[in-house]
C-alpha positions in Angstrom: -127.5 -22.0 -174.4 -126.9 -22.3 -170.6 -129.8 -23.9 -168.5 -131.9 -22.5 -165.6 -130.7 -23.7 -162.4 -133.9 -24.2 -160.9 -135.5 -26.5 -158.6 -135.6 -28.9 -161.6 -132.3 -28.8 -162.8 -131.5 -30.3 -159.0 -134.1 -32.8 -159.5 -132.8 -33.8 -162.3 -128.9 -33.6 -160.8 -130.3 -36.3 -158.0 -132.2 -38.2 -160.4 -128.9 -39.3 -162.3 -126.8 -39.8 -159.0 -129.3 -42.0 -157.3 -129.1 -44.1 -160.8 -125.4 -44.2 -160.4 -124.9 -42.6 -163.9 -121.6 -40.7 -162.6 -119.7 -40.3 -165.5 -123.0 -38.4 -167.2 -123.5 -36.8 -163.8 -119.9 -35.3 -164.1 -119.9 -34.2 -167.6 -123.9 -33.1 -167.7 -123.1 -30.9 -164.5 -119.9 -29.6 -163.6 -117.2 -27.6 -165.4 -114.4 -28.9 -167.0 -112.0 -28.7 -163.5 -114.5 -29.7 -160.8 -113.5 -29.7 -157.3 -115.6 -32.0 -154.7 -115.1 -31.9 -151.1 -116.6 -33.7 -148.0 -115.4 -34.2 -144.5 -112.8 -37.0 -145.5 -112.2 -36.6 -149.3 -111.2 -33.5 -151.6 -111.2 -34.8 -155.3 -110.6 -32.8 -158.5 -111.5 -32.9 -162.2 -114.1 -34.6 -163.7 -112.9 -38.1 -164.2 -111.8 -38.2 -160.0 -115.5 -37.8 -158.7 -117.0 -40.0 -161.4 -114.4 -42.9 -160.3 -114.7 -42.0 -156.7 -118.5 -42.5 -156.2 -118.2 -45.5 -158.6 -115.9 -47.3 -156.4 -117.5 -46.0 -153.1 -121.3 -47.4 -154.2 -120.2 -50.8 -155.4 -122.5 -52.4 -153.2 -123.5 -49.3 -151.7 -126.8 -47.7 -152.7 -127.6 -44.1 -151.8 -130.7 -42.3 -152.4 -130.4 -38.5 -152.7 -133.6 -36.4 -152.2 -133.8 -32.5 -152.6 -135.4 -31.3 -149.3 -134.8 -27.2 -149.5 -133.2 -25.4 -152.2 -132.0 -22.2 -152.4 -130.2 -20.8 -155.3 -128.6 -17.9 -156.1 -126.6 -16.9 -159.1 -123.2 -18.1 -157.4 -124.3 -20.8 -154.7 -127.0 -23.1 -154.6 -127.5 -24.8 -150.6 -129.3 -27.6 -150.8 -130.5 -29.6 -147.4 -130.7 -33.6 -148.5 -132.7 -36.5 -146.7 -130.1 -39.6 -147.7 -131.3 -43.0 -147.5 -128.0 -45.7 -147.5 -128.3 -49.3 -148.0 -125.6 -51.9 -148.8 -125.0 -55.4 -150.3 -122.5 -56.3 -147.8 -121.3 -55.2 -144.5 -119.3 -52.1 -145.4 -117.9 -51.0 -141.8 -115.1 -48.4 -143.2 -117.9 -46.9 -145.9 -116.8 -43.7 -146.1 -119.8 -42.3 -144.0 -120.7 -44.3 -141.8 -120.2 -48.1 -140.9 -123.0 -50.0 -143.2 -124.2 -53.5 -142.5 -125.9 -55.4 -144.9 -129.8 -55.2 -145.7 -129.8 -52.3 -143.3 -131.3 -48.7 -144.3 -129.4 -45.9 -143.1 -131.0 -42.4 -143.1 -129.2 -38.9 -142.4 -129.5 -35.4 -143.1 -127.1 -33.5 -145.7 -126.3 -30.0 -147.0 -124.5 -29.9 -149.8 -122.9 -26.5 -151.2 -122.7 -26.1 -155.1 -120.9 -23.4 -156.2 -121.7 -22.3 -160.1 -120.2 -21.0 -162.5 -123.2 -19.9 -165.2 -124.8 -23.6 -165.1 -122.3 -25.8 -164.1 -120.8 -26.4 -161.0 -117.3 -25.8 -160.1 -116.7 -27.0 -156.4 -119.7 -28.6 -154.3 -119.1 -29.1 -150.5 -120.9 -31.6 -148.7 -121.4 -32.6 -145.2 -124.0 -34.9 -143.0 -125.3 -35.4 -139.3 -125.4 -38.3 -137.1 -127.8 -41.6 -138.8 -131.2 -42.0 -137.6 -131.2 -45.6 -138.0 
């Protein structure tokens, strides 16, 4: 029985990528041939975004919190306060340069486009840091 994609389902979404549980993240969410785009990386299926956020938060925290939602029965556009912090100076993270101990906070929107429950391609994108 397919799930309501509600402001809770998204809570929940965040709630298992800010614990870094990708490979439940993948498989709890998105259908069977994902797509996953951002300015610098377009992955597909499943397994390439699980392994592509485990390799990128190594020693790379991120903290994704749901600021507006809106959800329709195709799209859901979500606007995303991100806190980054890392375990090492990181200056080619993917996002921006990260230095050790040191907070980074940015906007997001993320695009998720569904197919019934799961989501078939999200498209994300972020400002400048306020650091």
């Amino acid at each position: 029985m397919p799930r309501e994609v509600n402001r809770a389902y998204w809570d929940e979404y965040f709630q298992t990528y800010n614990q870094k549980r990708y490979d439940d993240l993948v498989n709890y969410f998105y259908t069977d041939n994902p797509t996953f785009q951002n300015p610098k990386y377009q992955l597909a299926g499943r397994r390439a975004i699980a392994n592509f956020f485990k390799g990128q938060h190594l020693e790379v925290t991120e903290i994704l919190t749901p600021i507006t939602v809106i959800i329709t029965r195709e799209v859901a556009a979500l606007e995303l306060d991100a806190v980054f912090s890392s375990t090492k100076d990181l200056p080619q993270f993917y996002v921006f340069p990260l230095k050790s101990g040191v907070e980074v906070r940015m906007g997001m929107a993320a695009f998720y486009h569904l197919e019934g429950d799961r989501i078939a391609h999200a498209r994300v994108y972020w400002l400048k840091p306020a650091i």
